[in-house]
Each structure stands twice: as structure tokens, then as C-alpha cells.
N, C-alpha and C positions, 0 to 999 in steps of 0.2 A: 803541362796542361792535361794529358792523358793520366797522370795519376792521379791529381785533380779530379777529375772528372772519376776514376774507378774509385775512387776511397766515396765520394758524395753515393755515386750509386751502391757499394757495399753499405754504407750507413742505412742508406733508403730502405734495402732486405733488409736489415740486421732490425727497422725499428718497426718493419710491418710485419714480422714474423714476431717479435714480442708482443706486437698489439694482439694480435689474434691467437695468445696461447690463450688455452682452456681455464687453466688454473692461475690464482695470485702468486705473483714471484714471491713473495715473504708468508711465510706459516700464518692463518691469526693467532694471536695470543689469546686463552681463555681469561676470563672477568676474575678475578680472584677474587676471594668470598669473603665477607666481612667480619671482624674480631670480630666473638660473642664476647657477652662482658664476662668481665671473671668471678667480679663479686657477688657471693650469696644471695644478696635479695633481686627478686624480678619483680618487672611491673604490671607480668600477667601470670594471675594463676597458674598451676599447672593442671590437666585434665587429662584424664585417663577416658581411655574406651568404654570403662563400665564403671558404674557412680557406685556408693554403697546400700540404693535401694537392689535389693535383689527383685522384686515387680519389674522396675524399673530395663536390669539384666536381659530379665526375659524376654520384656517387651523388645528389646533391642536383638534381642536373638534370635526373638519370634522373626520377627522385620527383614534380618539377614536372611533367614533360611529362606522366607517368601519370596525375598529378590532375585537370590541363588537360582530357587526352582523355576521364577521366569525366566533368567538369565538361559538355564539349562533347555529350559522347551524351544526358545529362540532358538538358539544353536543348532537345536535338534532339527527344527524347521527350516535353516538356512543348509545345512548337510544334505538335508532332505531334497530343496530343488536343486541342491548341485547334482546330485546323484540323477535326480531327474532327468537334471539338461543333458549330463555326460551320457546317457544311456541313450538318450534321443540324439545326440550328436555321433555316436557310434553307427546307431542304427542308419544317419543318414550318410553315415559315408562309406557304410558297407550297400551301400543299396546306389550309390554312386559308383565304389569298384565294380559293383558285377555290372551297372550298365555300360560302363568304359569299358570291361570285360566283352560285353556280349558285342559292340560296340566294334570291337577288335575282330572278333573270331569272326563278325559277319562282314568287315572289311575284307581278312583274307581270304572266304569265299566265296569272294565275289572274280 
């Protein structure tokens, strides 16, 4: 009966400590990607980033650079309140050491 009874309770840990790992006991498997067809013809054009109007070109080059340069001032402006906040976070925790500082020195003279 006593081993009975120690094998049912080793099962008990053995299936409450798998329950609660972290991670899936088996790896997943990734989706494996589907045959392209092999034969020459598609049944959609193919398209390229730039057409053979050169207007066309520009236009599209024009469009890039303008996004680019918003893209670039954003950036510019989000570095910008980080550098902010970091400098004002510095400031308030050197303004916190000298009063824990002063804090101190006027404990011990007392």
C-alpha cells in the first residue's frame, strides 16, 4: 500500500510540475512555404519599382525623398524629447542626491 500510495503521489509532482513549465514540450514546426509554379507563364504581370515613363520616375522619387525628409525630422523630434526628458531626469535625481546628501550630513549633526 505504501508504494501505492508514493508512486500515485510522485505522479501527482511529476504532472503538476509539467503543467506549469514555461515553454511547449515539443519545438513548433515552422509552415513550410508553397511551391511556386515552375512554368514560364504567370498570371500576373510583373512590375518593377519604376515604369518607363521617366516623369513618371521622378514623380516617384520626388515622393520618396519627401517622405524620407518627414520620416527624418520625426526622428529628429522624438531624439529630441528623449534627450529632453533624460537631461531633466538627471537633473532630478542629482537634486535628490544632494538633498539625501544634506539630509545625511544634518542627521549626523545633530
Amino acid at each position: 500500500m505504501n508504494k501505492l500510495l508514493a508512486t500515485l503521489i510522485t505522479g501527482l509532482f511529476a504532472a503538476s510540475a509539467f503543467a506549469q513549465a514555461s515553454h511547449p514540450a515539443t519545438t513548433p514546426v515552422p509552415p513550410t512555404p508553397t511551391v511556386a509554379e515552375t512554368s514560364g507563364s504567370s498570371t500576373k504581370p510583373e512590375t518593377s519599382a519604376y515604369s518607363a515613363d521617366p516623369k513618371a520616375n521622378a514623380k516617384a522619387e520626388k515622393a520618396d525623398a519627401k517622405a524620407d525628409e518627414k520620416a527624418a525630422k520625426a526622428n529628429a523630434k522624438e531624439q529630441e524629447k528623449i534627450a529632453k526628458a533624460q537631461a531633466e531626469s538627471k537633473k532630478t535625481k542629482a537634486k535628490a542626491r544632494a538633498d539625501a546628501a544634506e539630509d545625511k550630513t544634518e542627521a549626523l549633526s545633530k
